[in-house]
C-alpha positions as CSV (number, residue, x, y, z in Angstrom):
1,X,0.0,0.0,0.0
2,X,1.2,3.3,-1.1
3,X,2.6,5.6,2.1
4,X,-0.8,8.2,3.0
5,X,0.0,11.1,5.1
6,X,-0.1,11.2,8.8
7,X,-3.0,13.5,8.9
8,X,-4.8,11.3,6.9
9,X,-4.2,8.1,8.7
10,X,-5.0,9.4,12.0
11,X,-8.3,11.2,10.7
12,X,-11.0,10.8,13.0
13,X,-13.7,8.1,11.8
14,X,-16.2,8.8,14.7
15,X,-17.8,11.9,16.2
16,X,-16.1,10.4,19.9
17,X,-12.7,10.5,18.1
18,X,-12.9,14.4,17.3
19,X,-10.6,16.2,19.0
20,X,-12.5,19.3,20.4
21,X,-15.5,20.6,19.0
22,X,-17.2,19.4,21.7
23,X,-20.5,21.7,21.3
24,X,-20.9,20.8,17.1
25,X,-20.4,17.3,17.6
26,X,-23.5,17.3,20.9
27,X,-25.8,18.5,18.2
28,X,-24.8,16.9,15.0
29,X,-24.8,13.6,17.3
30,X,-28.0,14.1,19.2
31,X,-29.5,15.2,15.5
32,X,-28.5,11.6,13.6
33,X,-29.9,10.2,16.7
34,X,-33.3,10.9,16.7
35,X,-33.6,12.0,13.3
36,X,-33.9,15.9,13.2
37,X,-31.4,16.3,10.4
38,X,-31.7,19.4,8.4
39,X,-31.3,19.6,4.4
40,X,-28.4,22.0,4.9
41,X,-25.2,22.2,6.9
42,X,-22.5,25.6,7.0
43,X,-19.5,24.3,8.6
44,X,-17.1,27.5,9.1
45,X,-14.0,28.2,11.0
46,X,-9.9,28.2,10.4
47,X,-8.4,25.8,8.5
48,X,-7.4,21.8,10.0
49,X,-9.8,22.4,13.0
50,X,-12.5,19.3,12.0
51,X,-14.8,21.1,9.4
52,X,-14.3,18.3,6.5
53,X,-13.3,15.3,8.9
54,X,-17.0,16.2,10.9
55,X,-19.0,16.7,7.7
56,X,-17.6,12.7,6.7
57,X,-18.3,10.9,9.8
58,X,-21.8,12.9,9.2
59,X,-22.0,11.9,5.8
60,X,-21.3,7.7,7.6
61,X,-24.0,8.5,10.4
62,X,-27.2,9.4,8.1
63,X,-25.8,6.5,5.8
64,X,-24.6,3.6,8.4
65,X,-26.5,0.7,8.2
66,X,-25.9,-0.1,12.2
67,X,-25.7,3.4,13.4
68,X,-26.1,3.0,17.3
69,X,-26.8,6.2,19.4
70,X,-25.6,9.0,16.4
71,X,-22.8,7.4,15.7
72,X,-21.4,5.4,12.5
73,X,-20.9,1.8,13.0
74,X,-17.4,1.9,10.3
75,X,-18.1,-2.2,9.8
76,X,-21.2,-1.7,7.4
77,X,-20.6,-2.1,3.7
78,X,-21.5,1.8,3.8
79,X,-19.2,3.0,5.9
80,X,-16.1,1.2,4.3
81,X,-17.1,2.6,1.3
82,X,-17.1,5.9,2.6
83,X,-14.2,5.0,4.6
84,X,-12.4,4.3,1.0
85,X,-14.2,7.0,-1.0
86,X,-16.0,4.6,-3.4
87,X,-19.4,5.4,-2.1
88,X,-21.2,6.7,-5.0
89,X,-24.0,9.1,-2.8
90,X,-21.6,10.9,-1.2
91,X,-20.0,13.7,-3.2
92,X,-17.3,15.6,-2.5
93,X,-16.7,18.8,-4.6
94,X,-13.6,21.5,-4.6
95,X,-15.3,24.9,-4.9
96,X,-12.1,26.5,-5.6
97,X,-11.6,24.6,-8.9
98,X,-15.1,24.2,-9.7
99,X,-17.1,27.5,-9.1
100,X,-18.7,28.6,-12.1
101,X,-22.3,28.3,-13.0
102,X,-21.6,25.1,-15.3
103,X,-20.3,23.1,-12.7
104,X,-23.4,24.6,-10.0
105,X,-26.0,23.4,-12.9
106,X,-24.4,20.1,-13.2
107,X,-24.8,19.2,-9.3
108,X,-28.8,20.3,-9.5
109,X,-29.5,18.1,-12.6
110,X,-28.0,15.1,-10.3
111,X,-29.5,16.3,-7.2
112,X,-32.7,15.2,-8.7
113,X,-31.6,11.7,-9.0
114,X,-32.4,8.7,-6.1
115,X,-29.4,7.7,-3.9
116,X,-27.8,4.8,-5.8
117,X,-26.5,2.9,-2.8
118,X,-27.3,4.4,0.9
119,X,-30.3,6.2,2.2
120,X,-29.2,9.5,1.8
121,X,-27.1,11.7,-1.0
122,X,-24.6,14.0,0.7
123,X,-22.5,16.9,-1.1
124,X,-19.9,18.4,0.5
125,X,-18.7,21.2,-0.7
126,X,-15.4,22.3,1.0
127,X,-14.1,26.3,0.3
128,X,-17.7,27.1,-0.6
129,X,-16.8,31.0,-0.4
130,X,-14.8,30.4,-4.0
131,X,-18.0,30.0,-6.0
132,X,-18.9,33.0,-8.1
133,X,-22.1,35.3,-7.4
134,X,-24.0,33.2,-10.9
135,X,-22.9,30.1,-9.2
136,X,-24.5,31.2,-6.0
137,X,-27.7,32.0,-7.3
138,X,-27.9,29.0,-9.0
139,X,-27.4,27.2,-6.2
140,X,-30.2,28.9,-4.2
141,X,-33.2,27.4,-5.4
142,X,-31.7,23.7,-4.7
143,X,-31.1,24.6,-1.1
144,X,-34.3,26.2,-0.4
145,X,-36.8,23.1,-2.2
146,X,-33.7,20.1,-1.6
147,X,-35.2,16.8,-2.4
148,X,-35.6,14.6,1.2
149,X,-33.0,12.3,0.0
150,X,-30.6,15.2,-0.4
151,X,-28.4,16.9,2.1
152,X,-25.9,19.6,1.6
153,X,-22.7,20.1,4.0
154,X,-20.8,23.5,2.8
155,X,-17.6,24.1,4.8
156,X,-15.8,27.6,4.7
157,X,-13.1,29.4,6.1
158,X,-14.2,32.7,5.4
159,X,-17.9,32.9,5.9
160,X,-18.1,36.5,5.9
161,X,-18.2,35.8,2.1
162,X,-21.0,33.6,1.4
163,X,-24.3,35.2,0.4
164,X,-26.8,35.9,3.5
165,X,-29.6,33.8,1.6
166,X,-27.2,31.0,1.5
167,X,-26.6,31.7,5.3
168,X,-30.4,31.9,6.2
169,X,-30.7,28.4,4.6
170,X,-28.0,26.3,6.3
171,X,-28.2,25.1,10.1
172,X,-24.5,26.9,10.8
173,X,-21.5,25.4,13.5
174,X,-19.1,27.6,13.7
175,X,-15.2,25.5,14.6
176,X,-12.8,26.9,16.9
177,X,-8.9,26.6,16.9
178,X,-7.5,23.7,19.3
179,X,-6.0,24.7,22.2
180,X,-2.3,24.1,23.0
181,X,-2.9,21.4,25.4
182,X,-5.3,19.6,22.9
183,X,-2.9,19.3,19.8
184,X,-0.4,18.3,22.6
185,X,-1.9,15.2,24.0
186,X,-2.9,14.5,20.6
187,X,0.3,14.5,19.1
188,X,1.9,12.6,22.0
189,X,-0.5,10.0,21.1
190,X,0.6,9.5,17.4
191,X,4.2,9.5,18.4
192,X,3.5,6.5,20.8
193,X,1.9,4.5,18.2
194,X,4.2,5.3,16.1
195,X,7.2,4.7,18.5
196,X,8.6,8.0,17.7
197,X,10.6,9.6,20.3
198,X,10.0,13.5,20.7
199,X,10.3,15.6,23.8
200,X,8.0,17.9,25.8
201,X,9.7,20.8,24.7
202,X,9.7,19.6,20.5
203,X,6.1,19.1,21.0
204,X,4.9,22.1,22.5
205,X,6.5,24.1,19.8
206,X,4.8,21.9,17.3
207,X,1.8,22.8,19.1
208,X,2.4,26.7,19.4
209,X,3.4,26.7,15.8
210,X,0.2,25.0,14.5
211,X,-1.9,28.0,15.4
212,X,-4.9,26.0,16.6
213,X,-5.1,24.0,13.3
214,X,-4.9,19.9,14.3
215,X,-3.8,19.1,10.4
216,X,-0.9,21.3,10.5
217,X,0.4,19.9,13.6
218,X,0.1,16.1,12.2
219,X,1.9,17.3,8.9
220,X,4.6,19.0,10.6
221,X,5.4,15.6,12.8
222,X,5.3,14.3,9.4
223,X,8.1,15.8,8.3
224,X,10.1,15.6,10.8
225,X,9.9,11.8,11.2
226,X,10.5,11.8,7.7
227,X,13.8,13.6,8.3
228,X,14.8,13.1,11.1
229,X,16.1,9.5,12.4
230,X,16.4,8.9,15.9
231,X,15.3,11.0,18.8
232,X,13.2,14.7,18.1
233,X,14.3,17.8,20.0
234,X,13.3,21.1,20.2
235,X,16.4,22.1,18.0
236,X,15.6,20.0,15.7
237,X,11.9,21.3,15.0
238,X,13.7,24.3,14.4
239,X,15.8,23.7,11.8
240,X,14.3,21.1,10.1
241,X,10.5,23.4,9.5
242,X,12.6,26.4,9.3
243,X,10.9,28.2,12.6
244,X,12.3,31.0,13.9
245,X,13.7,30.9,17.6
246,X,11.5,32.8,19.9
247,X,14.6,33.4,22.2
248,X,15.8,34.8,18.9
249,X,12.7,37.0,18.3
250,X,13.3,37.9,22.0
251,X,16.9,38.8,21.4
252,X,16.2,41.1,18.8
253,X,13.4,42.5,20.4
254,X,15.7,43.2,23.5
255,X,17.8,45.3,20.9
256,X,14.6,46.9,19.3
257,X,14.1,48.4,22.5
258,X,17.7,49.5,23.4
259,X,17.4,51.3,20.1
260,X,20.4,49.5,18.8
261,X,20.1,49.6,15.4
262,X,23.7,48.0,14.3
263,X,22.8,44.9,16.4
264,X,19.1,44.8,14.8
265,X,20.9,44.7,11.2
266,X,23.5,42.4,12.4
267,X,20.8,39.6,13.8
268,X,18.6,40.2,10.4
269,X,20.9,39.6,8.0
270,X,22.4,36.5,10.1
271,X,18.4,35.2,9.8
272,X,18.4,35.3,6.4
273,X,22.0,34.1,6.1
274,X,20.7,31.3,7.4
275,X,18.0,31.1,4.6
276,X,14.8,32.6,7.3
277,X,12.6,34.2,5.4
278,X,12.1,37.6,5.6
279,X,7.8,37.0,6.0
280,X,8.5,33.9,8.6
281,X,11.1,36.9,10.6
282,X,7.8,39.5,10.9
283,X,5.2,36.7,11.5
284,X,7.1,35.2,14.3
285,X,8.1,38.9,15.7
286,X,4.5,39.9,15.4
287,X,3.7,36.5,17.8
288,X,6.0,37.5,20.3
289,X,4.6,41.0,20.3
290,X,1.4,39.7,20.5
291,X,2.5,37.7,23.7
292,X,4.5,40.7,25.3
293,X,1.4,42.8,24.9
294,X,-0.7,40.2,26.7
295,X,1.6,39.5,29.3
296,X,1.9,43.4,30.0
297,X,-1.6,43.1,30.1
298,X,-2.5,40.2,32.3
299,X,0.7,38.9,33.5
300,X,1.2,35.3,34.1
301,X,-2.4,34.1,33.1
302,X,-1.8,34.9,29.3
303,X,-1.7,31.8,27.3
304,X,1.8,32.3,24.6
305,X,1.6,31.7,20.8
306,X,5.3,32.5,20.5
307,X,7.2,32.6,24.1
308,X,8.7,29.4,24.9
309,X,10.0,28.9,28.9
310,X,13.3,30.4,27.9
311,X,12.1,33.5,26.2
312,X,10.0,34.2,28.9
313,X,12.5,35.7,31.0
314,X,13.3,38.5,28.0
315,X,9.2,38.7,28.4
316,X,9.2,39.7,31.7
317,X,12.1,41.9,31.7
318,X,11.0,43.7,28.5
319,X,6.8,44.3,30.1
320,X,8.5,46.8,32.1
321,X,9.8,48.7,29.4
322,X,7.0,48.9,27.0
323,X,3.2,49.8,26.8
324,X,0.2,48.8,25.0
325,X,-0.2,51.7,23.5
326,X,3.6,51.5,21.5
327,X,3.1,47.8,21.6
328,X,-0.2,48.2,19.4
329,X,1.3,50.3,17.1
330,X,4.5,48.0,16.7
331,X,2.0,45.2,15.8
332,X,0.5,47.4,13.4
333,X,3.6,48.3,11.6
334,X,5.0,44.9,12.1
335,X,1.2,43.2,10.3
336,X,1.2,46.0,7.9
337,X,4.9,45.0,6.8
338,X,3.6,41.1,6.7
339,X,1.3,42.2,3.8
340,X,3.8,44.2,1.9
341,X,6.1,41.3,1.6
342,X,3.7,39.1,-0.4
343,X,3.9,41.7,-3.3
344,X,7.4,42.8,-3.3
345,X,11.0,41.8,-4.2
346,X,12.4,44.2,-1.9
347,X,12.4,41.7,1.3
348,X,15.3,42.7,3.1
349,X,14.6,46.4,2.6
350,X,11.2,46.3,3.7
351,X,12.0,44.2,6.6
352,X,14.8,46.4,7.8
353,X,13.1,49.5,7.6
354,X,9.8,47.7,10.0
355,X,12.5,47.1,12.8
356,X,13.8,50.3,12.3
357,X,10.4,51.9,12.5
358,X,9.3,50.1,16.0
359,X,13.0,51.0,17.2
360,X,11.8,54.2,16.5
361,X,8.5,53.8,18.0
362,X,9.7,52.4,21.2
363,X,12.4,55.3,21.5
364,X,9.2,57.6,21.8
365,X,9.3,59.3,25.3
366,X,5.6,59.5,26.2
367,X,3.1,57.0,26.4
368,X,0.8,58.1,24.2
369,X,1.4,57.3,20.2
370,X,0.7,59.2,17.2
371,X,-1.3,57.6,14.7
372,X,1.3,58.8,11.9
373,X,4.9,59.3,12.6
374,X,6.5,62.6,12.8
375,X,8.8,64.9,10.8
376,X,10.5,67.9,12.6
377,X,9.0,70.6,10.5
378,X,12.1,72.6,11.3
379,X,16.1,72.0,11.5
380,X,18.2,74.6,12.5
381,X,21.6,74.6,11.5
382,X,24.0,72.4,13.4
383,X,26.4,74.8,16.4
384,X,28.8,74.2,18.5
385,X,26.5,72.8,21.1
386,X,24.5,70.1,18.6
387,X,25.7,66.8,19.9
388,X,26.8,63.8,17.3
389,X,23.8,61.6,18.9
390,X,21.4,64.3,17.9
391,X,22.3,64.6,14.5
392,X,22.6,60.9,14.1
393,X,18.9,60.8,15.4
394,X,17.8,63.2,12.8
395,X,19.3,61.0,9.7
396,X,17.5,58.4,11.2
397,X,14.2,59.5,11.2
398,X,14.4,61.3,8.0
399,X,16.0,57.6,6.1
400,X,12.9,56.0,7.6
401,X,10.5,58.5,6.4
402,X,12.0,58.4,2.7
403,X,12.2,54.7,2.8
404,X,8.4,54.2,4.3
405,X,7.7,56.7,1.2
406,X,9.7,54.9,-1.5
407,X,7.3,51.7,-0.7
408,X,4.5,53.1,-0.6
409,X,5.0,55.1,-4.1
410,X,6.8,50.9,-5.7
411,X,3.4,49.7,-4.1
412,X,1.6,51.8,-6.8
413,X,3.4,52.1,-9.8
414,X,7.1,51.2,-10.3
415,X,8.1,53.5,-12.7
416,X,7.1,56.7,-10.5
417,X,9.3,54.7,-8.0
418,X,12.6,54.4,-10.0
419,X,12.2,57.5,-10.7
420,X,11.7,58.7,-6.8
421,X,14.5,56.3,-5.8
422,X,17.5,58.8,-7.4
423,X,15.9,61.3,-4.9
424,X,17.0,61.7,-1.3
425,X,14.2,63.6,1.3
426,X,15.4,67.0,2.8
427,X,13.0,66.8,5.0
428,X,9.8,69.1,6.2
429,X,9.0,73.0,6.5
430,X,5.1,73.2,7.8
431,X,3.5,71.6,4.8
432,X,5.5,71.3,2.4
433,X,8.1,68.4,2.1
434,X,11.6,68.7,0.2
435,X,13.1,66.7,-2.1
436,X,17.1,67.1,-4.0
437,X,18.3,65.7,-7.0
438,X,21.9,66.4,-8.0
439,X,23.5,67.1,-11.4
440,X,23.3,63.8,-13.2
441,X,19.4,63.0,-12.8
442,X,17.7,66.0,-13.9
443,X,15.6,63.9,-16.2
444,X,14.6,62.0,-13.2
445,X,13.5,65.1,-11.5
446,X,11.5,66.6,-14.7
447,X,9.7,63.5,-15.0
448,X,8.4,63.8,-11.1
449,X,7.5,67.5,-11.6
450,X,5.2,65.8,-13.7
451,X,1.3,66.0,-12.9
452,X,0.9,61.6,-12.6
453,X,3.9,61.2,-10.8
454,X,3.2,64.0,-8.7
455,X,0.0,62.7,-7.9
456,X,0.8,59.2,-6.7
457,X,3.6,60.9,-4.7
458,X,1.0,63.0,-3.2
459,X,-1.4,60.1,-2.3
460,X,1.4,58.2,-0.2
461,X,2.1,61.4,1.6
462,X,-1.0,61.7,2.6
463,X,-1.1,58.3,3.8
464,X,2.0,58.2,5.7
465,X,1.0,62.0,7.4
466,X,-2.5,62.3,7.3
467,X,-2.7,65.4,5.4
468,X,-2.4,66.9,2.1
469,X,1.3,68.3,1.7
470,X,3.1,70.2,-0.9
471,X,5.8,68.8,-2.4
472,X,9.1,70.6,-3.6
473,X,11.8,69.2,-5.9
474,X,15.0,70.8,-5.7
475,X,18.0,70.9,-8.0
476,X,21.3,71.0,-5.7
477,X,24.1,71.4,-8.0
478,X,22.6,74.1,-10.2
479,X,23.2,77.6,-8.3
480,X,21.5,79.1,-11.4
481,X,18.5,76.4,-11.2
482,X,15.6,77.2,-8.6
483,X,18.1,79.2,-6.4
484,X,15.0,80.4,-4.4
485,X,14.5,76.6,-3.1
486,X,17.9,75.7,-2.4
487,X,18.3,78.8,-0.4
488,X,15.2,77.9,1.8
489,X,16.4,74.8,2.1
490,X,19.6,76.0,3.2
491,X,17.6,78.3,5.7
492,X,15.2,75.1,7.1
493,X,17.5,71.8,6.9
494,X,21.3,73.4,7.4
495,X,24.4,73.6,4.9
496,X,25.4,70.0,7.0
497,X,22.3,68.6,4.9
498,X,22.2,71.0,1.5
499,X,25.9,70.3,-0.2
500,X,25.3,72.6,-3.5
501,X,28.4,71.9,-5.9
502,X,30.3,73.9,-8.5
């Protein structure tokens, strides 16, 4: 027999075997029982917590030929067939790959037809939210008139999609994630009757790591009994699924908050030296965020996502140096970053300039954050008095600013952005915002006086400040060219900033 994946194999084939759920599998039991089945089923909730594995053993139950007490018999020719997916009444349909109208008018023409081997003929439709709006509507009338010997079981992880006259029709369950302590004893199960050996520690990352999700618990102990022989440890879950350390996420969080930005850049670029990827870096960060900001909250009671035993003693330490209101905005730079970097090339930019940000963020002396960060509007020129660390603070800011702006502007059209990229921000003076070219990329400059580049230019400065601003492109090694400009920028940003050459 060909080798079937873990998650497979240790399915569940009764409603008793399910793994929480406890509340949908009462009434879906108590319902076979004494025979108050409805026509229509909405199974919704993240993925690998039961929905498909539940709507099966259903599919068994209103079919078994011994069913006893609401629950399938698995000896009955039925249920093996099921069992084997050879029983010809119980359809299972992808919506993903088939969600037009043709495929929708197909499964009412059959609907019509008798069950050809059990009692009932069960569709289960799995990612219903992929059908289109036609295919919908066609599918309307069959739920609402369904022939007796016809039930439907939709499952969805994103039912906030599905049409509210589908919704009125179906009897809904809603699934909730596993706990931690639920995917543990479940997978210390599995490795005993598989006579794997794997530690506390290797599990309860497996079990952290699986966000709730049973199946993707199962296929990760998958893989690593398919690589690794002998004994699991927690080291080895790590290198083998390509996890990022939480006490490395709270090492670098301990230099987020020193403001050490030579460290942070150090312990990225080792990360991805060591092929991390840049995505996996701000998931995993934005975990351990979400477990600092609980634990600052509620102290010990907060259950971790992230946070292993170890990095809890970076937890603790660090709670007293942050608050919920910089920790929410962190998380919101750090979740805003995770969506960037499914559409970009630019990983390790955009991932330096997020830690940079909430550096910045967490360097901010009140409690109270702004929704938008902050430019100073005026620089006066350096004296004798202006210390290196001051100036050093001021480059800072104004690099994040312009890199923050040069994503946002690639985000809408690449072009504009080569284009902004030869640039380099000056900085702010009320509302208007500076920006030099030098000598060799007039052209580029021209081009970004230009109304459509100006515009999208325009729209991510309003984003990033939450106003309209004026922008002003200025031409440093021209005295001749816009000599008004260069000389207010001289007067707002310093000679130590504005270099005009001969």
């Amino acid at each position: 027999m060909s080798y079937m994946a873990m998650y497979r194999v240790w399915r569940p084939q009764t409603f008793g075997e399910v793994v929480g759920q406890e509340q949908t599998v009462a009434a879906l039991r108590n319902a076979v029982r004494e025979q108050r089945l409805s026509h229509a089923y909405l199974f919704s909730g993240p993925r690998g917590t039961g929905k498909t594995s539940i709507a099966k053993i259903l599919a068994k139950a209103v079919n078994c030929e011994r069913q006893e007490g609401g629950e399938p018999c698995n000896e009955c020719s039925s249920c093996k067939d099921i069992n084997q997916g050879n029983f010809m009444d119980v359809i299972e349909i992808d919506a993903a790959s088939n969600r037009g109208i043709d495929e929708i008018r197909d499964l009412r023409e059959k609907v019509r037809v008798m069950p050809a081997q059990g009692k009932k003929k069960v569709y289960i439709i799995d990612e219903v939210h992929m059908l289109t709006t036609e295919a919908f509507n066609a599918l309307l009338k069959t739920l609402e008139e369904p022939p007796e010997s016809v039930m439907f079981i939709l499952a969805t992880t994103e039912s906030q999609k599905i049409p509210s006259t589908i919704l009125s029709r179906c009897q809904r369950y809603g699934f909730k994630r596993l706990t931690l302590a639920q995917i543990d004893t479940r997978l210390n199960d599995v490795a005993v009757q598989n006579h794997m050996d794997i530690d506390e520690e290797a599990r309860a990352l497996i079990a952290q790591r699986a966000n709730g999700g049973m199946r993707d618990a199962l296929g990760m102990l998958d893989q690593l009994q398919a690589y690794q022989e002998g004994p699991i440890r927690r080291e080895h879950v790590l290198d083998i699924l390509g996890l990022v350390d939480d006490i490395f996420v709270a090492q670098i969080m301990e230099a987020v908050l020193n403001g050490d930005t030579g460290k942070i850049i150090e312990m990225l670029s080792q990360a991805l030296y060591q092929g991390k990827e840049a995505s996996q870096l701000v998931r995993e960060t934005s975990l351990y965020l979400r477990d600092l900001l609980l634990y600052e909250t509620v102290g010990e009671q907060a259950e971790m996502l992230m946070a292993g035993e170890q990095s809890k003693i970076f937890l603790k330490s660090q709670s007293s140096k942050v608050d919920k209101y910089r920790l929410m905005k962190a998380l919101s730079i750090m979740m805003e970053t995770g969506d960037k970097l499914r559409f970009s090339e630019g990983q390790r930019f955009l991932l330096e300039v997020c830690f940079l940000e909430i550096s910045a963020v967490f360097a901010q002396k009140t409690a109270k954050v702004e929704p938008e960060p902050t430019v100073p509007t005026k620089t006066a020129p350096p004296s004798s008095q202006t210390s290196k660390g001051d100036k050093l603070g001021r480059n800072d800011a104004r690099e994040i600013l312009w890199n923050r702006i040069l994503a946002g502007v690639k985000e809408k059209k690449i072009p504009t952005h080569a284009l902004l990229s030869q640039g380099k921000l000056l900085g702010t003076k009320g509302d208007t915002l500076f920006i030099a070219y030098t000598k060799g990329y007039r052209f580029h400059k021209e081009r970004m006086e230009e109304k459509g580049n100006r515009e999208i230019l325009q729209q991510v400065i309003k984003e990033i400040f939450n106003r309209e601003m004026e922008i002003e492109f200025i031409f440093l090694d021209d005295t001749q060219y816009n000599d008004i400009i260069v000389k207010k920028a001289i007067e707002y940003f310093g000679e130590d900033i504005v270099q005009i050459k001969d």
